[in-house]
C-alpha positions in Angstrom: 113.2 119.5 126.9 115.7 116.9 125.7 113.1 114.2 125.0 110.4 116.9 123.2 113.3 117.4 120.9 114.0 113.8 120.3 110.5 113.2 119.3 110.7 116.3 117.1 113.3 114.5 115.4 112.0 111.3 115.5 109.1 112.4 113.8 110.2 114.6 111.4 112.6 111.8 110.1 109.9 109.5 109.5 108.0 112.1 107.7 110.8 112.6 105.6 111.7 108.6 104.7 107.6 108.4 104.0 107.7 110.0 100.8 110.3 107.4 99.4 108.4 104.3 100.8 105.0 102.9 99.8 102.2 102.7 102.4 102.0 98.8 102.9 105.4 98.9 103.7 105.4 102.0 106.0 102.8 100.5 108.3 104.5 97.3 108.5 107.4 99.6 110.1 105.2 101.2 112.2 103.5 97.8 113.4 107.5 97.1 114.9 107.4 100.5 117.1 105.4 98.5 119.9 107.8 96.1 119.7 111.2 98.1 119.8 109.5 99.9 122.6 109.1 96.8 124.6 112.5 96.2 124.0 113.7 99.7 125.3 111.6 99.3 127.8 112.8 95.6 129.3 116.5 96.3 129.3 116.0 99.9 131.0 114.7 97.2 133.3 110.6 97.3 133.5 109.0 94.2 133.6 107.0 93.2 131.0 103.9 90.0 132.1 103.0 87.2 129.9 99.6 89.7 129.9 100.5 92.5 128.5 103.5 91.0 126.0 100.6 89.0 124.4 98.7 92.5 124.2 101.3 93.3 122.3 101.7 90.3 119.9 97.6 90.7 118.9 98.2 94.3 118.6 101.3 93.9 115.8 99.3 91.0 114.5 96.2 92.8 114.0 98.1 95.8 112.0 99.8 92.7 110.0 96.8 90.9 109.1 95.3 94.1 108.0 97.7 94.9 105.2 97.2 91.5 103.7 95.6 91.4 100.4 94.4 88.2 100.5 91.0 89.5 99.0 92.4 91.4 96.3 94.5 88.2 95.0 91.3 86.0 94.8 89.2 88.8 93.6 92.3 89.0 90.4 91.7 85.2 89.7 88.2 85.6 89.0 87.7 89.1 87.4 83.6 89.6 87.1 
């Protein structure tokens, strides 16, 4: 019960602070979750292999590299 309402919260908080942040910039926050949650999780103690931390790292790195506009800045260069 206690952790249903945590996640209630949790995600009605972040439905809230949404509507005041742009897109880009709430999936960049969202790309940290995995991250905090691998946190979390190694001081409560769980162990964490090179394996799966490296999941991780190409999972946060995929979301990065997929909000970069590199495309967009070359396509504004040469407008044709």
């Amino acid at each position: 019960m206690g952790l249903g309402g945590l996640s209630a919260a949790i995600y009605t908080a972040m439905n809230w602070a949404q509507q005041t942040v742009s897109p880009t910039r709430a999936t960049v926050i969202y790309a940290g979750e995995p991250v905090w949650a691998g946190l979390v999780g190694w001081l409560a103690g769980e162990a964490l292999p090179a394996r799966a931390l490296a999941g991780a790292g190409l999972v946060v790195l995929g979301v990065l590299v997929s909000e970069m506009r590199l495309g967009k800045k070359a396509a504004d260069k040469n407008p044709g």
